[in-house]
LOFINU-131929 format. One record per residue (C-alpha): residue number from 1; x, y, z. Coordinates in Angstrom, 1 decimal. Example, Ala and Ser with C-alpha at 12.3 -4.5 7.8 and 13.67 -1.06 7.14 Angstrom:
LOFINU-131929
[1, [12.3, -4.5, 7.8]] [2, [13.7, -1.1, 7.1]] 
end
This chain:
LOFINU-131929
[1, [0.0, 0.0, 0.0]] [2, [2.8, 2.2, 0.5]] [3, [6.0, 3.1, -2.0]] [4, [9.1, 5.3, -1.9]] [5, [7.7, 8.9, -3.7]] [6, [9.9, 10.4, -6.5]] [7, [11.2, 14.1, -6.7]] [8, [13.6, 16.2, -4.6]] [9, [12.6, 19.6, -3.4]] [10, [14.6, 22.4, -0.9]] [11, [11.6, 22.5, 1.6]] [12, [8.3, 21.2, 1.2]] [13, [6.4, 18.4, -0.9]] [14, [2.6, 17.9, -1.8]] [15, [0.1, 15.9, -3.6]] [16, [-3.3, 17.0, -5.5]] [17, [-6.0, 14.7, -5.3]] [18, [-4.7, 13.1, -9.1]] [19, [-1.8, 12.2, -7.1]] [20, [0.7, 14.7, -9.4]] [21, [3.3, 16.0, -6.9]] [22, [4.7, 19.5, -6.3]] [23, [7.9, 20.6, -5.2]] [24, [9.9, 23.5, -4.5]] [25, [13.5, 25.1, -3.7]] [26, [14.8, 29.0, -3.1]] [27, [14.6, 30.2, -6.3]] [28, [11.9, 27.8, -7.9]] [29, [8.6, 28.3, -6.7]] [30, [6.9, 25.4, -8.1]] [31, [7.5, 22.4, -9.8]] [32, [5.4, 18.9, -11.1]] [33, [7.1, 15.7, -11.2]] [34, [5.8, 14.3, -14.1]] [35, [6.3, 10.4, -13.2]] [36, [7.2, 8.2, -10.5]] [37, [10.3, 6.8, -10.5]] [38, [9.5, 3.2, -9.9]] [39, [8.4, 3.8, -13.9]] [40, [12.0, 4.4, -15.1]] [41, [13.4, 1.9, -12.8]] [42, [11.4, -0.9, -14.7]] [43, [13.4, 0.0, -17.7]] [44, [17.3, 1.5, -17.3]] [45, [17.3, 1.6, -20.9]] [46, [14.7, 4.5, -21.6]] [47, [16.3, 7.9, -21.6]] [48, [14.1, 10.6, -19.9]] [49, [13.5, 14.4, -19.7]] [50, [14.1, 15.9, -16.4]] [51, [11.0, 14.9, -14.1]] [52, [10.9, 18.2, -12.7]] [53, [8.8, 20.5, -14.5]] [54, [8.5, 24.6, -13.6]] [55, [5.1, 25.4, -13.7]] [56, [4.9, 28.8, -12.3]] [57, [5.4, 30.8, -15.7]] [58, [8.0, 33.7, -14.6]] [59, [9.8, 31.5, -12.1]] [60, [11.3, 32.9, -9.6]] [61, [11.1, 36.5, -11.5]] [62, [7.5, 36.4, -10.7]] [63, [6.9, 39.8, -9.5]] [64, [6.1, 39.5, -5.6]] [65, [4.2, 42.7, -3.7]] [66, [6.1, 42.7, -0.8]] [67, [4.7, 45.2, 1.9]] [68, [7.3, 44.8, 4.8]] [69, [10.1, 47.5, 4.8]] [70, [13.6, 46.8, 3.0]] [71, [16.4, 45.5, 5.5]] [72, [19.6, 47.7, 5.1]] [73, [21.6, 44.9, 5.2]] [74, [20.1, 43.0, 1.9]] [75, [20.4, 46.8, -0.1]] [76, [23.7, 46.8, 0.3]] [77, [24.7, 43.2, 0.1]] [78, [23.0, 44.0, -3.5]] [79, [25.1, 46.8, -4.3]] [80, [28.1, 44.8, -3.6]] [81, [27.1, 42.3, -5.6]] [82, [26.3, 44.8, -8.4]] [83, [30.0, 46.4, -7.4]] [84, [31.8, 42.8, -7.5]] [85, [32.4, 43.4, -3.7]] [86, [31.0, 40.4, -2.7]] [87, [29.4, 36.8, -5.3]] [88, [26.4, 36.4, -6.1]] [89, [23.7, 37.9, -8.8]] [90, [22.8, 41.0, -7.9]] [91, [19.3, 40.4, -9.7]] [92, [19.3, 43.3, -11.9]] [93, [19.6, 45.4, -8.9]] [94, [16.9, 44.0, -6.7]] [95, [17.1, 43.6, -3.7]] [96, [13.9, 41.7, -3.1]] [97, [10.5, 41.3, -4.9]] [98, [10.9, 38.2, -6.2]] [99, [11.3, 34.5, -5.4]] [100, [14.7, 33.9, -3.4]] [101, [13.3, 32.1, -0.1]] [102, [10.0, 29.4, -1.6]] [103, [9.0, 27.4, 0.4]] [104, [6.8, 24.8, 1.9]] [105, [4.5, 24.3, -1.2]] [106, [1.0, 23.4, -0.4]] [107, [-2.1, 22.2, -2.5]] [108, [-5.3, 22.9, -0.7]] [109, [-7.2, 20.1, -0.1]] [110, [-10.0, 21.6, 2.2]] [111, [-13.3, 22.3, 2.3]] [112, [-13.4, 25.0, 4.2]] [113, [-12.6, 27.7, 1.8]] [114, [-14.5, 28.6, -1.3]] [115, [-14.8, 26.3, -3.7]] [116, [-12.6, 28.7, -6.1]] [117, [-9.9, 28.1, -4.0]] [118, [-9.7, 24.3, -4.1]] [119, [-6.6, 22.7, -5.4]] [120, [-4.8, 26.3, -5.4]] [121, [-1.4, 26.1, -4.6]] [122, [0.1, 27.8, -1.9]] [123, [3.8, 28.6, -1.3]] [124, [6.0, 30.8, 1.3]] [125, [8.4, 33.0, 0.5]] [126, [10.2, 33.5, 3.6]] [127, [12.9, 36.5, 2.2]] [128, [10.0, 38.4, 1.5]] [129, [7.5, 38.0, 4.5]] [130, [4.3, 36.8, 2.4]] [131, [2.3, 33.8, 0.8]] [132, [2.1, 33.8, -2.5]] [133, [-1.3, 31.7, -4.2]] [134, [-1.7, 30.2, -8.0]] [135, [-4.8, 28.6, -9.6]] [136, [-3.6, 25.1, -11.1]] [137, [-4.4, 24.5, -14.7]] [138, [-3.8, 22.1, -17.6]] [139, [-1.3, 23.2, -19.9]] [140, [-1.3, 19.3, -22.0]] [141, [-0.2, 16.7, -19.4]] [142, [1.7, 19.6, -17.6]] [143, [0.2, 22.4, -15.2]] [144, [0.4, 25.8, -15.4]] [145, [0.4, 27.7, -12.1]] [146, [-1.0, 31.1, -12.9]] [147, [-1.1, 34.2, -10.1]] [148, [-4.0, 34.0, -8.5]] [149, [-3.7, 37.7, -6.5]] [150, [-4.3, 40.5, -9.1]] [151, [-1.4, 43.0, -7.6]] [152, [-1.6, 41.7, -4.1]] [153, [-0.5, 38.6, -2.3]] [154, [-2.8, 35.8, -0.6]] [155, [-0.9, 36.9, 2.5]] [156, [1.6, 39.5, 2.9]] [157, [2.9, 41.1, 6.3]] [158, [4.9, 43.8, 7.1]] [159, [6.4, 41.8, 9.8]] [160, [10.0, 41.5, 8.9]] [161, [9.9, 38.3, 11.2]] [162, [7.3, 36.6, 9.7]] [163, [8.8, 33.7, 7.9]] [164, [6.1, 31.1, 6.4]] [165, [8.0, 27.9, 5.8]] [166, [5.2, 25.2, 5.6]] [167, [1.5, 24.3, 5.3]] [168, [-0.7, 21.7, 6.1]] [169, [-4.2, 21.0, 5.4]] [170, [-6.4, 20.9, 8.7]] [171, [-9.1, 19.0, 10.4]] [172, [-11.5, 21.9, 10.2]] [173, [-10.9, 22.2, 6.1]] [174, [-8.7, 25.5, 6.8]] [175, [-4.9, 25.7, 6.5]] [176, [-2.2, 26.1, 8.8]] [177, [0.7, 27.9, 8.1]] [178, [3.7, 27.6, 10.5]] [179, [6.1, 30.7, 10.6]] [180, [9.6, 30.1, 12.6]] [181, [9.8, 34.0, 13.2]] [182, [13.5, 35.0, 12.5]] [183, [15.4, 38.3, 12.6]] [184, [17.5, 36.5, 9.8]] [185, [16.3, 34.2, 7.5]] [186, [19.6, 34.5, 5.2]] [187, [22.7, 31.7, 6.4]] [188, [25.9, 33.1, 7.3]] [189, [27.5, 32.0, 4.5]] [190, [25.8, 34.1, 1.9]] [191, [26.5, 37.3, 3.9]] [192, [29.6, 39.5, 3.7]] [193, [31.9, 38.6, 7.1]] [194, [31.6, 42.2, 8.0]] [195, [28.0, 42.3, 8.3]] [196, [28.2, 39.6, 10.9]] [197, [29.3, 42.4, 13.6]] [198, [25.9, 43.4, 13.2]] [199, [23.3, 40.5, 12.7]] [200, [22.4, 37.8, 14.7]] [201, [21.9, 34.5, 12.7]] [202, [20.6, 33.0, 15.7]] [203, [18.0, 35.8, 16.9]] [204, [14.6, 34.1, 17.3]] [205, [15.5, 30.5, 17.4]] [206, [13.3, 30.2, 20.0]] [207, [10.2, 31.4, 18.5]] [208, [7.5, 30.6, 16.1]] [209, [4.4, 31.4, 15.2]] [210, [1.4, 28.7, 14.0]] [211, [-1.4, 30.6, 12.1]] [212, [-4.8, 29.2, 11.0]] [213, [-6.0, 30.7, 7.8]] [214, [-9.9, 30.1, 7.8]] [215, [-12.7, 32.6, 5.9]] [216, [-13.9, 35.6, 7.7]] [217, [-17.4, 34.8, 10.2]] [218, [-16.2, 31.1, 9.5]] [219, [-17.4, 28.6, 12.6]] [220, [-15.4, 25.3, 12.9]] [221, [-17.2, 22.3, 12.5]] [222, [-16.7, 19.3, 15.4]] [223, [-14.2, 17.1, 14.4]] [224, [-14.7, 13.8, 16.0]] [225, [-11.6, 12.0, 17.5]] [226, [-11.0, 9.7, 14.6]] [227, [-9.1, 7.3, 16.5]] [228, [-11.7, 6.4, 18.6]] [229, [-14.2, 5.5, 15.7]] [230, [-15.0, 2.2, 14.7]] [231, [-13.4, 0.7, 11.5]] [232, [-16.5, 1.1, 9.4]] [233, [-17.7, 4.7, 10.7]] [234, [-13.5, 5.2, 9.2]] [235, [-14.9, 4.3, 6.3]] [236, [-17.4, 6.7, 5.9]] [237, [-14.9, 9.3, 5.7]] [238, [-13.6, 8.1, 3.0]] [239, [-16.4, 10.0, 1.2]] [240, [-15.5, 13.1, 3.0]] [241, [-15.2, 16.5, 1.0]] [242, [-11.7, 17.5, 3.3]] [243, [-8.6, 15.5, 2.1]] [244, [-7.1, 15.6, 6.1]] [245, [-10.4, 13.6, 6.7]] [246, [-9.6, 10.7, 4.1]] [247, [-6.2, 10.8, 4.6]] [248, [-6.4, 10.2, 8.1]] [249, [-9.1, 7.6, 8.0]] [250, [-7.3, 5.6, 5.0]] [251, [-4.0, 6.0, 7.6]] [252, [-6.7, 4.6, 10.2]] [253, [-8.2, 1.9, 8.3]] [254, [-4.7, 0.6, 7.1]] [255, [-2.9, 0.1, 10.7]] [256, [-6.0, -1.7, 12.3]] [257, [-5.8, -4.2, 9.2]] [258, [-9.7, -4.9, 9.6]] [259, [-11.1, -7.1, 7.7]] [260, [-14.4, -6.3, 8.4]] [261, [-14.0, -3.1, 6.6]] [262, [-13.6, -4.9, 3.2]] [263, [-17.5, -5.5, 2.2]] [264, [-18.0, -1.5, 3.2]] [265, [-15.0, -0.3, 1.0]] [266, [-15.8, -2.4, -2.2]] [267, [-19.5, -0.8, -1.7]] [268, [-17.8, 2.1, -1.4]] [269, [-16.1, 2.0, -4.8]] [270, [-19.6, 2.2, -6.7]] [271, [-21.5, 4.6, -4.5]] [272, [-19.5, 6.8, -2.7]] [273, [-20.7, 10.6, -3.3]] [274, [-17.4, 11.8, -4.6]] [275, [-14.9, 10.5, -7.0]] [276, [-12.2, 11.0, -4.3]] [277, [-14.3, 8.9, -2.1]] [278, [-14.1, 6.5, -4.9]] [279, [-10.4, 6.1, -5.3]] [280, [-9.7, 6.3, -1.8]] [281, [-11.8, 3.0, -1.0]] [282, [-9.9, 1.1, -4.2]] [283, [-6.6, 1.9, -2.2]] [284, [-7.8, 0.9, 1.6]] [285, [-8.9, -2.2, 0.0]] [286, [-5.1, -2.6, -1.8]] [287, [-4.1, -2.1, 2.0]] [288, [-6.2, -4.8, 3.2]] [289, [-5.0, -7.2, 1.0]] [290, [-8.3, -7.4, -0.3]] [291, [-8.3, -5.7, -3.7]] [292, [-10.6, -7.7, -5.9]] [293, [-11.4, -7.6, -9.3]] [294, [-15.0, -6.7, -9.4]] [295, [-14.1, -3.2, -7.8]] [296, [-10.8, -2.3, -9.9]] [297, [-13.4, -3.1, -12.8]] [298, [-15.9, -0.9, -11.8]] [299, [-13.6, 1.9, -10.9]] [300, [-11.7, 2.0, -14.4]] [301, [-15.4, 2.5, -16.2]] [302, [-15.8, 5.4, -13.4]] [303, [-17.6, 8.6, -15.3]] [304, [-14.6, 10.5, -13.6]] [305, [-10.9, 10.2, -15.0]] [306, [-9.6, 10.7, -11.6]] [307, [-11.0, 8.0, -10.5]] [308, [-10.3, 5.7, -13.7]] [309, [-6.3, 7.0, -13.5]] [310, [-5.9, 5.8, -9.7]] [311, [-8.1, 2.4, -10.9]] [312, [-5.4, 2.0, -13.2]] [313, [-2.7, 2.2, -10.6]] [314, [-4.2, 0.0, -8.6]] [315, [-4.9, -2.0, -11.0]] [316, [-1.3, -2.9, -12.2]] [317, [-0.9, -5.0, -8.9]] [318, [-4.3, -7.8, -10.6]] [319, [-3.8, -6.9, -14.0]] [320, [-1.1, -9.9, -14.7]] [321, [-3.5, -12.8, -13.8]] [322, [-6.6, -11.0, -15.2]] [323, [-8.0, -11.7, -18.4]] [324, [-10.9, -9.2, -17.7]] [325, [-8.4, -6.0, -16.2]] [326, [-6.4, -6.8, -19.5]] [327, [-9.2, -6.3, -22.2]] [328, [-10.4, -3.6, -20.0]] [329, [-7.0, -1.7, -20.6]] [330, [-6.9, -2.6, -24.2]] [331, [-10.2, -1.2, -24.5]] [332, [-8.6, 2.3, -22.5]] [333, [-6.6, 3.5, -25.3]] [334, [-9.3, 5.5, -26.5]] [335, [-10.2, 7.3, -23.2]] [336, [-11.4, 10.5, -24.0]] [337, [-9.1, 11.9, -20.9]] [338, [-4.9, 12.2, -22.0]] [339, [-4.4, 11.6, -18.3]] [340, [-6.5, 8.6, -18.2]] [341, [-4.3, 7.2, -21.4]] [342, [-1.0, 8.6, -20.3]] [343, [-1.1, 6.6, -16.4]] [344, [-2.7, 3.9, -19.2]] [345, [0.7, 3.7, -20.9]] [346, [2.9, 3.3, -17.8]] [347, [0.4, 0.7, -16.0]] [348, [0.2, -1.3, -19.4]] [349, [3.8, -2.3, -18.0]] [350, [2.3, -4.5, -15.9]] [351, [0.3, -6.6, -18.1]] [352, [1.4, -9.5, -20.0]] [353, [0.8, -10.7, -23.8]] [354, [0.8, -9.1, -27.3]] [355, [-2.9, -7.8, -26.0]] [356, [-0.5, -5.0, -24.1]] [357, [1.7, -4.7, -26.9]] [358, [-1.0, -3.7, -29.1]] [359, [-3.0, -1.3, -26.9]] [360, [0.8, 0.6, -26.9]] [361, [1.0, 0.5, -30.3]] [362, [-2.3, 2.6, -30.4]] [363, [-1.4, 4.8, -28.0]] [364, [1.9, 5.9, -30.1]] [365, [-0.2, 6.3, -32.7]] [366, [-2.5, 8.6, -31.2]] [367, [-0.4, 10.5, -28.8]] [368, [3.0, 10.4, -29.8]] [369, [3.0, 14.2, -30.7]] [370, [2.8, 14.6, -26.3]] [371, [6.7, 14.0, -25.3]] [372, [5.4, 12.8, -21.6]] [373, [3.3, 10.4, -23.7]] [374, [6.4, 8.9, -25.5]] [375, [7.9, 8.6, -22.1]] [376, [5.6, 6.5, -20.7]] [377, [5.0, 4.5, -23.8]] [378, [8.8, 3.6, -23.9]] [379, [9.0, 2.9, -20.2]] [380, [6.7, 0.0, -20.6]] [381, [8.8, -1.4, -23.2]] [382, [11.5, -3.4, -21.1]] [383, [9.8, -5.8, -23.1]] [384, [7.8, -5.6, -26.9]] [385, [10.0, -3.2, -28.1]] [386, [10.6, -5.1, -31.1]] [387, [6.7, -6.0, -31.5]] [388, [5.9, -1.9, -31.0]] [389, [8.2, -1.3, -33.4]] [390, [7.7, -3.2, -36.1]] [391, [4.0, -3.1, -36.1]] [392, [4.7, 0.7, -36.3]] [393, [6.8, 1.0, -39.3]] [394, [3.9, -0.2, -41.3]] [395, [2.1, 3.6, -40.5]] [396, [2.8, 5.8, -43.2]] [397, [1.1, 8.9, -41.7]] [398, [2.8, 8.3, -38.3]] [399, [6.3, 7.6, -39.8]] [400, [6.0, 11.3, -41.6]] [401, [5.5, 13.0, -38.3]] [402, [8.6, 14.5, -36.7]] [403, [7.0, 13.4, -33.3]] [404, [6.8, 9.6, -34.9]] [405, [10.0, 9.5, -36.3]] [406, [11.3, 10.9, -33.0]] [407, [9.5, 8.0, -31.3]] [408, [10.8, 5.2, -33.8]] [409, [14.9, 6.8, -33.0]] [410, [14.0, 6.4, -29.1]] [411, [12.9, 2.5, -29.3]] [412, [15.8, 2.3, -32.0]] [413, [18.3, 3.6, -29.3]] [414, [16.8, 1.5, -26.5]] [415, [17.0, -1.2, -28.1]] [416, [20.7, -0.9, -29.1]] [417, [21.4, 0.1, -25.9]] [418, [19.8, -3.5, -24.6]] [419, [21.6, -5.6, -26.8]] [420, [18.6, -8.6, -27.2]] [421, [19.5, -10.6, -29.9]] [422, [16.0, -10.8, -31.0]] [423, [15.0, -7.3, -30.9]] [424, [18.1, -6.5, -33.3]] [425, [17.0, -8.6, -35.5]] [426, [13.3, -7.3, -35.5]] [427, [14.5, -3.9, -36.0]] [428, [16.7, -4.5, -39.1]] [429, [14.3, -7.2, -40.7]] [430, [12.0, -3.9, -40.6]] [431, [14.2, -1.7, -42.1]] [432, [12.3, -2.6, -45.3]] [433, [9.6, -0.9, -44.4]] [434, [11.4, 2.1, -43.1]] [435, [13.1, 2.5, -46.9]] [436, [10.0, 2.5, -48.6]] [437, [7.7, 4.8, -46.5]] [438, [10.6, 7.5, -45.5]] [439, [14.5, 6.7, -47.3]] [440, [16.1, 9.5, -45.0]] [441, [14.8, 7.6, -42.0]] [442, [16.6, 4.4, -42.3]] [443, [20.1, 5.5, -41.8]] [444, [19.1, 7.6, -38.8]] [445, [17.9, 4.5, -37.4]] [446, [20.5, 2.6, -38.3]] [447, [22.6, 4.9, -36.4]] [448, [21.2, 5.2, -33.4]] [449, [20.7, 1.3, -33.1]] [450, [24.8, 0.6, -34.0]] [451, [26.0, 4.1, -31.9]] [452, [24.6, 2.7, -28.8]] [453, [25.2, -1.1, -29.4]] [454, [29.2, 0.4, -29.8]] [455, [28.5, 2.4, -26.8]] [456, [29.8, 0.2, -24.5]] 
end
């Protein structure tokens, strides 16, 4: 029920309720990881973009409206920067109004806040005293976080100590927001050794500040001791509308290891109110021990792709000794959702057959253009490379793409790089095809399939 998550981030990690998660560092204020790494793992051969994507669209020159005072001491570390007194970038002469300090990045998973603000994310920056909120939205099968705060901040202070370095979703549906309240947020190391005299790097170390961020006139709701709930009124919550609530419960519901929770939770997986409710069930029953095929069915014909993408993760664990998962993913390849089809192509990794083989075929052919997409694709071919391959170099239309061909020089170099016997043979038996349909393509793959078999 539990894995090792992917990414790498200064200070702070989070999850939306797809699943995608966020990370940050100083300068970056926001970042997807695009894939788990378990996917790459499976197959050392595939090649990969950088997982880390930056989603906020200025980066850390997103124009911040700070309202606390300027410190004298970052002025004129700038002006010795901008003097060659002292390293660093001297930012074009600013001293602050822009990312240097993010931190503690936070999707809001509540439901205590307007409904507007659900699934915003929320980051610190602790240089410039504030919190800074973006509205999440599609951008292909990356995210675009776009400035929520029209020349204003979601929180600003004109506290020079206030220093917001992480959130957390709360029982109530509000967020918390924890500020460790120092003088000096900078480490010694980035300041001149004269300025030392006059700063104390340790001022405040004893201090901080917890703040709960809730609407105005709002009235918190009892929150019932969760622990002391039965195993099926745990299950309940699964359903509920605040992610703390099903987090918690799911937590709950997998340390007591009760099996009489399991008829609830597969009911829960075709009727629960919302699609959240839906998902979580599929993975308490994964917990349990007790995921069956009847519910991982039901869940990846669920009207709502969210719920259909985490049926398909699920589903990888049955999918290998089920006939009925296997068609079911074959028939996915035509999911009217590119999330639903892009978890599709890594979770087709797990199935067995030329069934599989196939349904990746079709989604090269009918996604390849999306780079994530060939990722995924390739990553499920540590084995039918050579099947994929073949049966694609019979596509004229898909060969004359720059995306296809780009595809066909990726399972080329994979390939090479493998060294199988088999799968060499497969490539150049289909080189026939290559010359007829596109001449200039053949030597190119030629190339790539001899560079890396020379390669080591």
């Amino acid at each position: 029920a539990f894995e090792l998550t992917s990414g790498a981030g200064q200070h702070g990690m989070s999850m939306d309720n797809w699943g995608r998660k966020f990370v940050c560092s100083n300068s970056v204020p926001a970042q997807m990881l695009m894939l788990d790494d378990r996917y790459l793992a499976r197959n050392p051969y595939l090649a990969s973009p950088k997982l880390a994507v930056d989603i906020a669209p200025d980066g850390k020159h997103t124009e911040l409206f700070r309202i606390s005072p300027a410190e004298p001491w970052r002025e004129l570390r700038t002006m010795l920067r901008r003097t060659k007194q002292f390293r660093g970038s001297d930012e074009g002469g600013k001293p602050f109004g822009f990312f240097t300090g993010a931190t503690g990045i936070t999707i809001y998973r509540g439901d205590a806040w307007p409904a507007e603000f659900h699934g915003n994310l929320i980051v610190g920056d602790v240089a410039n005293n504030l919190i800074y909120r973006a509205i999440v939205k599609p951008k292909g099968l990356e995210l675009v976080a776009e400035r929520a705060d029209v020349g204003k901040e979601f929180i600003a202070s004109r506290d020079l100590w206030f220093r917001p370095v992480q959130f957390t979703n709360a029982p109530d549906g509000t967020l918390y927001a924890i500020d460790i309240s120092r003088e000096l947020i900078e480490g010694a190391a980035f300041l001149p050794p004269e300025f030392m005299k006059y700063l104390d790097p340790l001022s405040g170390s004893k201090q901080g500040r917890i703040y709960r961020i809730a609407p105005r006139g709002f009235s918190t709701p009892a929150t019932p001791n969760l622990s002391e709930l039965t195993t099926l009124q745990l299950v309940l919550l699964l359903d509920h509308t605040n992610g703390w609530h099903r987090d918690t419960a799911s937590r709950l519901i997998y340390q007591r290891q009760d099996s009489s929770a399991i008829s609830a939770l597969r009911q829960l997986v075709q009727q629960a109110q919302t699609a959240p409710g839906r998902f979580t069930a599929l993975y308490a029953l994964q917990g349990l021990g007790a995921l069956d095929e009847s519910s991982v069915l039901t869940a990846l014909m669920d009207s709502d792709a969210i719920v259909r993408v985490h049926a398909l993760r699920v589903a990888e664990s049955l999918v290998a000794q089920s006939v009925a998962i296997t068609n079911r993913f074959s028939n996915m390849t035509t999911d009217r959702n590119i999330q639903v089809r892009y978890q599709l192509a890594f979770s087709l990794g797990a199935a067995q057959g030329q069934s599989r083989n196939q349904a990746l075929v079709q989604l090269a052919l009918s996604d390849h253009s999306d780079k994530w997409m060939q990722v995924a694709i390739s990553s499920s071919l540590f084995q039918g490379a050579n099947f994929v391959f073949r049966e694609l170099t019979t596509q004229d239309a898909f060969l004359k793409t720059t995306n296809g061909q780009q595809f066909m020089l990726m399972l080329a170099t994979q390939i090479g790089t493998r060294k199988r016997t088999d799968e060499l043979a497969g490539v150049l038996q289909s080189l026939s095809n290559i010359k007829e349909r596109d001449p200039t393509l053949a030597p190119k793959i030629i190339e790539a399939l001899v560079k890396n078999i020379e390669g080591e």
